[in-house]
N, C-alpha and C positions, 0 to 999 in steps of 0.2 A: 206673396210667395207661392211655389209651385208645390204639386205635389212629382216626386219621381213616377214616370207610368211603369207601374211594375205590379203585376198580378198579385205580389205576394204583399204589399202594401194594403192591411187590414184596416185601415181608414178611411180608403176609398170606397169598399162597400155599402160605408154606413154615410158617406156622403160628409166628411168631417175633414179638413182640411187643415194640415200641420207642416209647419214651417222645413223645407229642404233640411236643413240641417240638424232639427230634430230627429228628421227621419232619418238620417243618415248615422246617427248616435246611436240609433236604436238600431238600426240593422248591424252597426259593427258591434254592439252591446250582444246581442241576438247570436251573432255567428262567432262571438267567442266564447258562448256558454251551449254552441252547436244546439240551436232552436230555431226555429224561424220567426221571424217578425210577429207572427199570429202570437203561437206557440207563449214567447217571450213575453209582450204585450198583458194576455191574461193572465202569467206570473206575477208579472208585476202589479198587474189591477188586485187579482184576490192578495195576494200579499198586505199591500195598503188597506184592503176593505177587512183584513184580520187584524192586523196593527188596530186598525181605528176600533172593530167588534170588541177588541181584547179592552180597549179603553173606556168603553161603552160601557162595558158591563163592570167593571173596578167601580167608576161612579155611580151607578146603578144600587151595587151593594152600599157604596158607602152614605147614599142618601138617603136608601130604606134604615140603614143604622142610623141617620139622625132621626129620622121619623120616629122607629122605636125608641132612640132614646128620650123622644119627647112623648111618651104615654101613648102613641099615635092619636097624634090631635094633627087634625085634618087643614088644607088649605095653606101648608107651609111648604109643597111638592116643587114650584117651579124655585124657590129659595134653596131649599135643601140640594135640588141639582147643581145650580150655582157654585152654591158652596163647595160641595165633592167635583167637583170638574175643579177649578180654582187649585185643591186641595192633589188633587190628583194629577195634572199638566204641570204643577208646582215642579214634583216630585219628592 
């Protein structure tokens, strides 16, 4: 599939190539929240990469809380993330 030639297509720059009708989603996505392609695009990017930061850190605390609650005895880190991820995506 093609990309549209249009200057304002922020994926051409980077040399990344996204399905016509992606693009077209995102442009009338874009121009009903009056942004441009670009503009739009990194909304959407940090958005998702706050969503995910925000979930990051929930298991984060809650694996050091297993840790503490086990005396902090060592070597149980990649178990205890598991756990709190599982616990956490659960909801």
């Amino acid at each position: 599939m093609t990309n549209t030639p249009n200057a304002e297509n922020p994926f051409r720059r980077r040399n990344v190539s996204i399905p016509i009708v992606l693009y077209a989603k995102l442009a009338a996505q874009a121009k009903n929240k009056n942004r441009t392609i670009s503009e739009y695009v990194r909304q959407l990017i940090q958005t998702g990469l706050n969503k995910e930061g925000d979930i990051t850190e929930e298991i984060r605390k809650l694996a050091y809380r297993f840790f503490v609650d086990r005396n902090y005895l060592h070597g149980y880190d990649f178990n205890d993330w598991l756990k709190a991820e599982r616990i956490i995506k659960k909801g």
